[in-house]
Biopython code that builds the backbone (N, CA, C, O; Angstrom):
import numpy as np
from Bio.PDB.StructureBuilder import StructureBuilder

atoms = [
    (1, "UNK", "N", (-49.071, 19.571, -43.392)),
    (1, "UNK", "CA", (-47.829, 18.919, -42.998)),
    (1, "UNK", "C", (-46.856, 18.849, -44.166)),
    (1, "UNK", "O", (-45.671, 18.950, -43.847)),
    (2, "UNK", "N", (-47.112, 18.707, -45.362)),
    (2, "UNK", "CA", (-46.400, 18.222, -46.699)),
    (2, "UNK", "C", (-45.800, 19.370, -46.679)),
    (2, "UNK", "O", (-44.574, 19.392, -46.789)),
    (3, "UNK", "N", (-46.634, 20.720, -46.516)),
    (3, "UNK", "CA", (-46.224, 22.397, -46.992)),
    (3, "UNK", "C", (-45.453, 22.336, -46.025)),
    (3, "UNK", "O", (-44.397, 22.458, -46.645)),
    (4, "UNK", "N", (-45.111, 22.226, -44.816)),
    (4, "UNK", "CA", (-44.252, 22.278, -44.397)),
    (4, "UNK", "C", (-42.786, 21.885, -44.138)),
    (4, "UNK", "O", (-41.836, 22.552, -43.727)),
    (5, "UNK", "N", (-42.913, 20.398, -44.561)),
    (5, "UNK", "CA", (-42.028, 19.446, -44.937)),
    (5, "UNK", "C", (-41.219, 20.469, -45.982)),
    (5, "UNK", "O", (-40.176, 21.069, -45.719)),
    (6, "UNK", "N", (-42.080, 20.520, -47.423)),
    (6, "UNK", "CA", (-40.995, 21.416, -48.337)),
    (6, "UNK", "C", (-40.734, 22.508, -48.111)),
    (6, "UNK", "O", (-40.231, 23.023, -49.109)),
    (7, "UNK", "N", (-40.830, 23.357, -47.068)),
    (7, "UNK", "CA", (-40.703, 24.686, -46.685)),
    (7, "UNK", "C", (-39.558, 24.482, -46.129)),
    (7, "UNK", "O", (-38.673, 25.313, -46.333)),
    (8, "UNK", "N", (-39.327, 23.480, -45.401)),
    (8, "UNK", "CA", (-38.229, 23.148, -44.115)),
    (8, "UNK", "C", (-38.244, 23.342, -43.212)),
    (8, "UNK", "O", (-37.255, 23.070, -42.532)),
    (9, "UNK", "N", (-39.741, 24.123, -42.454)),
    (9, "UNK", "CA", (-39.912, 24.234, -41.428)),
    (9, "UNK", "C", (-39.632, 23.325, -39.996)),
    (9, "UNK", "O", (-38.996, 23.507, -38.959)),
    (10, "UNK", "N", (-40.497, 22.231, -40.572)),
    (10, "UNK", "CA", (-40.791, 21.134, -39.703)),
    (10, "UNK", "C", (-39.133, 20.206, -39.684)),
    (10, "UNK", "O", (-38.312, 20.269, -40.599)),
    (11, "UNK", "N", (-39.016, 19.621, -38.763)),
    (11, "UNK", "CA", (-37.733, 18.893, -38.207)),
    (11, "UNK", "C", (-38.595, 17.421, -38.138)),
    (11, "UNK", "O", (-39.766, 17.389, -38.516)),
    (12, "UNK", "N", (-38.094, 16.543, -37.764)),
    (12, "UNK", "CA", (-38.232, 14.928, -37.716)),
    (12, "UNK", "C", (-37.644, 14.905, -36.068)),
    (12, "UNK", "O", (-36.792, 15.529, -35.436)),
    (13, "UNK", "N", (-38.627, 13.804, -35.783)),
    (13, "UNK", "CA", (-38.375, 13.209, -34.486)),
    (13, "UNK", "C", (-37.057, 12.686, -34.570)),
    (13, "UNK", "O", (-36.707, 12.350, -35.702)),
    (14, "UNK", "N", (-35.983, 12.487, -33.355)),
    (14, "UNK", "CA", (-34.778, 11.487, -34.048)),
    (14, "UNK", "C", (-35.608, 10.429, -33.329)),
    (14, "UNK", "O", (-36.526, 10.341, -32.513)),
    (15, "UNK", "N", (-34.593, 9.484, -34.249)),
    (15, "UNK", "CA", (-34.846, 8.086, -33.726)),
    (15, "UNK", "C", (-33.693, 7.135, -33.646)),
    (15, "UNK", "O", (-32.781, 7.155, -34.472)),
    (16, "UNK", "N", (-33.739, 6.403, -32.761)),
    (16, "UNK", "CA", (-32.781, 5.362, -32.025)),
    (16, "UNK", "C", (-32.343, 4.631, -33.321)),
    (16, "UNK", "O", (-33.025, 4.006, -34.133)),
    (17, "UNK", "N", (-30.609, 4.961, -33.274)),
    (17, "UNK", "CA", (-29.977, 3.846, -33.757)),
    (17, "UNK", "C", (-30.303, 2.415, -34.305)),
    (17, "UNK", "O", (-30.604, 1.494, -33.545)),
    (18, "UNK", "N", (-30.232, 2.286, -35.593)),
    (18, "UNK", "CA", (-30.669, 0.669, -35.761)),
    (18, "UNK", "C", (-29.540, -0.327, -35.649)),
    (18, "UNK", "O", (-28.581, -0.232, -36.415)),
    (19, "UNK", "N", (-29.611, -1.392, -34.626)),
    (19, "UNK", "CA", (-28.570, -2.373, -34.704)),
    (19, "UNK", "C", (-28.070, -2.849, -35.611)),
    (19, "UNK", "O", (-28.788, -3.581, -36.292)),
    (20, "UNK", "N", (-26.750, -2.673, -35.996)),
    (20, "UNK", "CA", (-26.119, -3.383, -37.057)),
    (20, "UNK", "C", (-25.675, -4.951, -37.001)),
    (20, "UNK", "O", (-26.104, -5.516, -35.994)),
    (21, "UNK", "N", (-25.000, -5.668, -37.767)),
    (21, "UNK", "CA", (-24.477, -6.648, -37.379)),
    (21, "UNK", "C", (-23.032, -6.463, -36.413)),
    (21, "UNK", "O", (-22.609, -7.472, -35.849)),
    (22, "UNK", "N", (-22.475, -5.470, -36.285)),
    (22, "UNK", "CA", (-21.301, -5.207, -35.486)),
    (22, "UNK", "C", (-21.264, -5.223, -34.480)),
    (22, "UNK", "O", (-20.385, -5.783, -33.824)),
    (23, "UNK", "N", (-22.572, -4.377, -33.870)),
    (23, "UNK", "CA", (-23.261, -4.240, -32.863)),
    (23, "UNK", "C", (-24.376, -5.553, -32.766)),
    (23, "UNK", "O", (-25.009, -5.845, -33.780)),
    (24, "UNK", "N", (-24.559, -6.254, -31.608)),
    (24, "UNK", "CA", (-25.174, -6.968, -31.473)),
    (24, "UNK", "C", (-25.454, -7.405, -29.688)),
    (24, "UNK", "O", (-24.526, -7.453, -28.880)),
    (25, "UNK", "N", (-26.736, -7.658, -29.374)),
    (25, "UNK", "CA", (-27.026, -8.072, -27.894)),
    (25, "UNK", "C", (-27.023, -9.362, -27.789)),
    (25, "UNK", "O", (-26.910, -10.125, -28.748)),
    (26, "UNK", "N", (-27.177, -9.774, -26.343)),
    (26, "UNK", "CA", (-27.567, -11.209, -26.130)),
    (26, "UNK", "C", (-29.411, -11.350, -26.406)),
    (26, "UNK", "O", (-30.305, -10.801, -25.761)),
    (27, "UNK", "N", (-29.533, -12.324, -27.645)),
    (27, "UNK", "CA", (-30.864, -12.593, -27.069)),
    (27, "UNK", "C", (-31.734, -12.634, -25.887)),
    (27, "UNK", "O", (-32.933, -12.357, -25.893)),
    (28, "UNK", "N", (-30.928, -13.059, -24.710)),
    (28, "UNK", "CA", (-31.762, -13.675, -23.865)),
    (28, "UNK", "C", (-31.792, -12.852, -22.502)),
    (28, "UNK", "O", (-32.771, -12.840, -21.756)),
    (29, "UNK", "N", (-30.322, -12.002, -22.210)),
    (29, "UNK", "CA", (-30.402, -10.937, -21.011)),
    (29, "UNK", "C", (-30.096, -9.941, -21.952)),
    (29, "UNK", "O", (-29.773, -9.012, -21.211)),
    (30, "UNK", "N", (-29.968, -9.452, -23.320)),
    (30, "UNK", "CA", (-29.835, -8.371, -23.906)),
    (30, "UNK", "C", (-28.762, -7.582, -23.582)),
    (30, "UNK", "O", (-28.820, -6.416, -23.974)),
    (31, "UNK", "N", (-27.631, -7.989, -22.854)),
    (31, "UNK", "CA", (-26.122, -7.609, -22.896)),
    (31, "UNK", "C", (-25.671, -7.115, -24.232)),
    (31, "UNK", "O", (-26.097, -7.506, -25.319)),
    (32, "UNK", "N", (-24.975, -6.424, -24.068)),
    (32, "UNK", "CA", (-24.462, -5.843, -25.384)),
    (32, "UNK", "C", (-23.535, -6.901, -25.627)),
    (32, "UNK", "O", (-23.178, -7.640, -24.710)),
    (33, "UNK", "N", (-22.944, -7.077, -27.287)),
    (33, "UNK", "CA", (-22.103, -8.100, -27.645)),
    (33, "UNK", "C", (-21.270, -7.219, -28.413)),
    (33, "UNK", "O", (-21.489, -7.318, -29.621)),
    (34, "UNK", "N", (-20.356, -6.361, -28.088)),
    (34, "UNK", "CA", (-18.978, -5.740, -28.670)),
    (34, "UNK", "C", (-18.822, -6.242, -29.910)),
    (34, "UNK", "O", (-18.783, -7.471, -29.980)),
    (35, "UNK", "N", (-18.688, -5.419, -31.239)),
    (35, "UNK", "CA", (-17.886, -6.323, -31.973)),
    (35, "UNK", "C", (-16.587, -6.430, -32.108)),
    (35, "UNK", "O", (-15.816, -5.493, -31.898)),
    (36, "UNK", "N", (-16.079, -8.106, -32.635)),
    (36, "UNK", "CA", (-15.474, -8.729, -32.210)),
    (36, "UNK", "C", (-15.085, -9.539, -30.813)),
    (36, "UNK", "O", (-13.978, -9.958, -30.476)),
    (37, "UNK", "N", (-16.219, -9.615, -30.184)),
    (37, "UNK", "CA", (-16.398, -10.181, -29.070)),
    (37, "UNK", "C", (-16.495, -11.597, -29.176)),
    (37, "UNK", "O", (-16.889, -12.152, -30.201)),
    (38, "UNK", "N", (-16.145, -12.197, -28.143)),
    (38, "UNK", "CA", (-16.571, -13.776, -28.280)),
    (38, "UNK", "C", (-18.230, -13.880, -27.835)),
    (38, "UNK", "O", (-18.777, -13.199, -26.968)),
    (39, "UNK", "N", (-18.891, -14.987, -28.732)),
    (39, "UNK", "CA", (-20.173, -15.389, -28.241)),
    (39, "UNK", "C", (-20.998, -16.803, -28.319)),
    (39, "UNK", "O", (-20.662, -17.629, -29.167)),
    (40, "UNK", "N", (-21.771, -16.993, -27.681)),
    (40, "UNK", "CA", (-22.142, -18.390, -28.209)),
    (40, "UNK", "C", (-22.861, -18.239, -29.065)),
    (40, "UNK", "O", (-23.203, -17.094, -29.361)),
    (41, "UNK", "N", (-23.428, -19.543, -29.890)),
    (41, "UNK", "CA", (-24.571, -19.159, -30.504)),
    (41, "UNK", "C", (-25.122, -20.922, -30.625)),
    (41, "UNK", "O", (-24.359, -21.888, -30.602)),
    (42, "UNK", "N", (-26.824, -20.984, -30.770)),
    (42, "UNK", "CA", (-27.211, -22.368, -31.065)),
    (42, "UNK", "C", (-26.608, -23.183, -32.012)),
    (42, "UNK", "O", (-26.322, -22.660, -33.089)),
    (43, "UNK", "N", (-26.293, -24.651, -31.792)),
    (43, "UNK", "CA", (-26.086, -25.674, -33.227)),
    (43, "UNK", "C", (-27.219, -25.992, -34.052)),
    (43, "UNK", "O", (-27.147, -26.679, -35.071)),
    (44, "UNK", "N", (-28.538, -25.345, -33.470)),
    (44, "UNK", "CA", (-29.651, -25.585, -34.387)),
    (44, "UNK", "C", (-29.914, -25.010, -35.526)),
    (44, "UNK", "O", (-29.473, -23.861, -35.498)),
    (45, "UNK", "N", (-30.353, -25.223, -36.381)),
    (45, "UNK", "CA", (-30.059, -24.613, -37.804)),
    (45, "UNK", "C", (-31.457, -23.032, -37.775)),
    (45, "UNK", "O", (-31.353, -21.883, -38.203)),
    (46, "UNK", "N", (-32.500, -23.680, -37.139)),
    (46, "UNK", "CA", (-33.436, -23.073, -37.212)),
    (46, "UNK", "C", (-33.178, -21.341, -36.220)),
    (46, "UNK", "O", (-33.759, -20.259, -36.306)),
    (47, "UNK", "N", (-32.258, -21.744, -35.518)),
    (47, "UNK", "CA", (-31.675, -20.921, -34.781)),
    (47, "UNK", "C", (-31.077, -19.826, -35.013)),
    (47, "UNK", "O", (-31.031, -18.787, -34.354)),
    (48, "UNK", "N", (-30.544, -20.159, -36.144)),
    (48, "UNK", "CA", (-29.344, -19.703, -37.179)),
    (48, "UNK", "C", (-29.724, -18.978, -38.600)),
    (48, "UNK", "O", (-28.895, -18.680, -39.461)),
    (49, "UNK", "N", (-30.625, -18.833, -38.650)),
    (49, "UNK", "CA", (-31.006, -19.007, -39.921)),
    (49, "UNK", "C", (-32.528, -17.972, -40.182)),
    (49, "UNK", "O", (-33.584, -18.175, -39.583)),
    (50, "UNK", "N", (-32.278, -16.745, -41.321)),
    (50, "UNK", "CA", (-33.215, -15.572, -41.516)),
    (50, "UNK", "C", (-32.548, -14.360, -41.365)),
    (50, "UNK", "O", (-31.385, -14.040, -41.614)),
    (51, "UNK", "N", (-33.398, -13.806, -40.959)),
    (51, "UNK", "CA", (-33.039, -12.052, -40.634)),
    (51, "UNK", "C", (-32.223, -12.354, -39.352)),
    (51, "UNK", "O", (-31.191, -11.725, -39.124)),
    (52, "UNK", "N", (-32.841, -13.650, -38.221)),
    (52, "UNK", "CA", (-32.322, -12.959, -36.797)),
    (52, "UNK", "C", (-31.798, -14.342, -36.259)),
    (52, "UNK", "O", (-32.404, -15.377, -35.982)),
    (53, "UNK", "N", (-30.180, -13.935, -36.194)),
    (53, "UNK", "CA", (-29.571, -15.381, -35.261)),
    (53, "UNK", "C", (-29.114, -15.011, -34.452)),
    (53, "UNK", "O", (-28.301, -14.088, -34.398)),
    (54, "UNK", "N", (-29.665, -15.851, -33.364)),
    (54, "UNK", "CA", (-29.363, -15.826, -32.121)),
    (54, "UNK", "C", (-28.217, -15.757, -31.822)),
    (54, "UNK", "O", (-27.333, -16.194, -32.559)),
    (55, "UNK", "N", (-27.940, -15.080, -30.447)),
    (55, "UNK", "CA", (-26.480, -14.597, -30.525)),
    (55, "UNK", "C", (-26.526, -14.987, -28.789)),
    (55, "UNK", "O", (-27.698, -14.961, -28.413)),
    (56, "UNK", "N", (-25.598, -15.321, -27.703)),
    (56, "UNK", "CA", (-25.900, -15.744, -26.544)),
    (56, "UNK", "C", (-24.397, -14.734, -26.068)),
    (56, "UNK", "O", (-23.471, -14.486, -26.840)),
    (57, "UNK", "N", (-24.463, -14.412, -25.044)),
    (57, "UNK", "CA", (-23.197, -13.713, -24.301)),
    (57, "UNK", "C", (-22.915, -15.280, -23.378)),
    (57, "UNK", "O", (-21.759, -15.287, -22.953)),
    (58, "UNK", "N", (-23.377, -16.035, -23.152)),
    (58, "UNK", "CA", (-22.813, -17.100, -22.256)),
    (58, "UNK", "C", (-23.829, -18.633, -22.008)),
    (58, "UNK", "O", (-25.051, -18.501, -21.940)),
    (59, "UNK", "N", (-23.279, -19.844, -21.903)),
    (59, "UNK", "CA", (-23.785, -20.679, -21.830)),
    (59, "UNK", "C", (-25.148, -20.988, -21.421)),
    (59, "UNK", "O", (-26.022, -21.711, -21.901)),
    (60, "UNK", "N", (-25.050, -19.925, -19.977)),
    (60, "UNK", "CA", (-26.091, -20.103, -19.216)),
    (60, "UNK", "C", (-27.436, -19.047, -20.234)),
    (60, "UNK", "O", (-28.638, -19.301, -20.171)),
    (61, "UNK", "N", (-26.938, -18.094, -20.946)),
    (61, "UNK", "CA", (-28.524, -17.704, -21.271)),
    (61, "UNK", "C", (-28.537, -18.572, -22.503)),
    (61, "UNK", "O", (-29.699, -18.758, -22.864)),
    (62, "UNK", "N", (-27.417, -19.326, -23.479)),
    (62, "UNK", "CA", (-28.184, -20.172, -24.334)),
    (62, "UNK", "C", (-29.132, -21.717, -23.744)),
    (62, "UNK", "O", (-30.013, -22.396, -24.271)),
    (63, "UNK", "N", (-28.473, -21.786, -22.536)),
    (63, "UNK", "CA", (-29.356, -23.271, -21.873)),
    (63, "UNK", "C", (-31.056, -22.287, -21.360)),
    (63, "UNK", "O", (-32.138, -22.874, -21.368)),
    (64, "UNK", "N", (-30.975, -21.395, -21.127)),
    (64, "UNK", "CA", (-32.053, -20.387, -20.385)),
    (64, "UNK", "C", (-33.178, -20.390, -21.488)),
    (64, "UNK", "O", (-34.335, -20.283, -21.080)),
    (65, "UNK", "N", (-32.874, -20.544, -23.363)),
    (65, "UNK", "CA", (-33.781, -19.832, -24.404)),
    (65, "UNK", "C", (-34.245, -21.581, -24.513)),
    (65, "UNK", "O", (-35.431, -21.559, -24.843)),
    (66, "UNK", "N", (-33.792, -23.037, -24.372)),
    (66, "UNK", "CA", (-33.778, -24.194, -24.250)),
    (66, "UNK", "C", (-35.422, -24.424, -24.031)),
    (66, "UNK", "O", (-36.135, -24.978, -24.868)),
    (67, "UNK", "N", (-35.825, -23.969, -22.926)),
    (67, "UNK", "CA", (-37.021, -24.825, -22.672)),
    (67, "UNK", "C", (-37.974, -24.263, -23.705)),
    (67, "UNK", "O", (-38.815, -25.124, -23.964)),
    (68, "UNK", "N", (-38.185, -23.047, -24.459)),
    (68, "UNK", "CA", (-39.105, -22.525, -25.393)),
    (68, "UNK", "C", (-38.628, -22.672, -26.479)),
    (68, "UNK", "O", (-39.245, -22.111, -27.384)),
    (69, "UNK", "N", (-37.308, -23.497, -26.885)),
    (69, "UNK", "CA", (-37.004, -23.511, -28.359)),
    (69, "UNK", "C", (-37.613, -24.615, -28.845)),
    (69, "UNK", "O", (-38.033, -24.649, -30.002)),
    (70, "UNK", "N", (-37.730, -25.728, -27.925)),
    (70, "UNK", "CA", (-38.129, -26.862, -27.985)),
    (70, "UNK", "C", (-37.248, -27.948, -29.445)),
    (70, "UNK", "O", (-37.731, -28.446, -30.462)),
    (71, "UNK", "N", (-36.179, -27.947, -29.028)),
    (71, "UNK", "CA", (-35.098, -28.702, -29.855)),
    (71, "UNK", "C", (-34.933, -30.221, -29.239)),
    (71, "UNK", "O", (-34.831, -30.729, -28.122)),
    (72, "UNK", "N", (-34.967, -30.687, -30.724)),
    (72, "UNK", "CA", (-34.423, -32.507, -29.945)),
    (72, "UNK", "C", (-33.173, -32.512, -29.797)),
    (72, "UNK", "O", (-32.937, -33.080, -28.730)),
    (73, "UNK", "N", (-32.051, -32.120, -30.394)),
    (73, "UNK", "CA", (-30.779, -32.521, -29.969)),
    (73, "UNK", "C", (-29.580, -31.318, -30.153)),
    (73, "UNK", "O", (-28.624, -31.339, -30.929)),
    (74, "UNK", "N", (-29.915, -30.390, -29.288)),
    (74, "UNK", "CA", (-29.381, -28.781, -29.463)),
    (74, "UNK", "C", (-27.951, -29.060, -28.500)),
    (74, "UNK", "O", (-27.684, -29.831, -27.579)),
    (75, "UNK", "N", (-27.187, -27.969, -29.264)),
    (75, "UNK", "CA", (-25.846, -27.928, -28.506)),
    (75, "UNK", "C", (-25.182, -26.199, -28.667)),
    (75, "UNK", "O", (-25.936, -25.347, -29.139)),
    (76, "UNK", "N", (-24.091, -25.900, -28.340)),
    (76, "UNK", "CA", (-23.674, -24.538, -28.502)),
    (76, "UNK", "C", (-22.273, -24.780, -29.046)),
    (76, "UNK", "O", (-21.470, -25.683, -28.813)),
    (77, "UNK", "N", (-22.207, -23.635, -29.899)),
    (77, "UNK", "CA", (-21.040, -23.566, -30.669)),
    (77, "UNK", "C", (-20.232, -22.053, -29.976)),
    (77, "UNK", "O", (-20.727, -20.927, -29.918)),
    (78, "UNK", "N", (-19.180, -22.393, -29.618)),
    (78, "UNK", "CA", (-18.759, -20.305, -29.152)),
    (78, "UNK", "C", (-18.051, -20.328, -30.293)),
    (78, "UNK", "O", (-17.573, -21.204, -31.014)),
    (79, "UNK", "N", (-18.091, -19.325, -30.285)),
    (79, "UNK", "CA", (-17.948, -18.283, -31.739)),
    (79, "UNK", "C", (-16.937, -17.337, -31.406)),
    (79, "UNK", "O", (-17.309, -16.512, -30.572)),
    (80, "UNK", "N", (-15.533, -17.190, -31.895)),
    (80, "UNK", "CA", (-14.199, -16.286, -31.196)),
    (80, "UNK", "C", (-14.258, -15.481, -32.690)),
    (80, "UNK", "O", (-13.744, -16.183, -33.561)),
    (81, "UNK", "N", (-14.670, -14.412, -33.111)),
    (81, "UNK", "CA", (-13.908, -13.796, -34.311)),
    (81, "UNK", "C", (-12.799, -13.519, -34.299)),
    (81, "UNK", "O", (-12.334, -13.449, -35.437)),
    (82, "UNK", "N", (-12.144, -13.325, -33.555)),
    (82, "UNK", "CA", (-10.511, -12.995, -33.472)),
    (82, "UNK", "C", (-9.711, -14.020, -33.823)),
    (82, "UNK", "O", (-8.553, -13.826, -34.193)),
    (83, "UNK", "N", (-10.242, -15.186, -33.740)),
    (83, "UNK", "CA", (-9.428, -16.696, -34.273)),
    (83, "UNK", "C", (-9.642, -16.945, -35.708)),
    (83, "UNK", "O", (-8.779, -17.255, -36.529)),
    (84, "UNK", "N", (-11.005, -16.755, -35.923)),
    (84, "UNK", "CA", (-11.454, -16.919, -37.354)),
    (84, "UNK", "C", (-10.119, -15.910, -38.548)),
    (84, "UNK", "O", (-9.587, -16.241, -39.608)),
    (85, "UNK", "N", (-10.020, -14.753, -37.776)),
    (85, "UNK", "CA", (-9.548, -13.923, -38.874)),
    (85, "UNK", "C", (-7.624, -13.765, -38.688)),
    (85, "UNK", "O", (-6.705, -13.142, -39.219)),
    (86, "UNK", "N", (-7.808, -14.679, -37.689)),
    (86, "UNK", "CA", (-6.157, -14.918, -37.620)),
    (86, "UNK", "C", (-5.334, -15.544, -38.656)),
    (86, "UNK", "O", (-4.200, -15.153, -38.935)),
    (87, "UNK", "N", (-6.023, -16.678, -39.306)),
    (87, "UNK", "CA", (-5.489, -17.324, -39.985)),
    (87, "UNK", "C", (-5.744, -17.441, -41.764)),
    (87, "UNK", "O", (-5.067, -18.221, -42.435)),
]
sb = StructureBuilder()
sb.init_structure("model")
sb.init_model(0)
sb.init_chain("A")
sb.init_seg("    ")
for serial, (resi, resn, name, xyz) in enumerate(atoms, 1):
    if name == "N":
        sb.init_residue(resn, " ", resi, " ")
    sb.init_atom(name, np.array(xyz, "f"), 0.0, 1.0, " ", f" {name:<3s}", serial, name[0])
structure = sb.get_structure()
């Protein structure tokens, strides 16, 4: 396999696009999230916070991720980038 590799014979499988931050889904129905799109996202910190924050396309799938997050006092923040960078 190696001899072939440096020969140039051999080609590579492609492989699927890696999500950027631009690009982004809904956690919870996996909708695509446009960038610069509006979105919700949790007030929980734990939510927010690492490699992977949750990102919601709409109220109803952030109340939907609720019963398995198991938060005492969770709320939603929507998130407009187009306002942020207006000013």
């Amino acid at each position: 396999m190696r001899a072939a590799l440096s020969e140039g014979n051999a080609t590579l499988p492609a492989s699927p696009a890696m999500p950027t931050l631009k690009d982004s889904m809904c956690c919870m129905c996996k909708a695509p999230l446009p960038a610069g799109a509006a979105y919700v996202r949790c007030s929980v910190a734990s939510c927010n916070s690492g490699r992977f924050k949750l990102r919601f396309c709409s109220v109803a799938c952030w109340e939907a991720h609720l019963p398995t997050a198991r938060h005492r006092n969770a709320d939603y923040v929507r998130v407009d980038p187009t306002e942020a960078n207006s000013g």
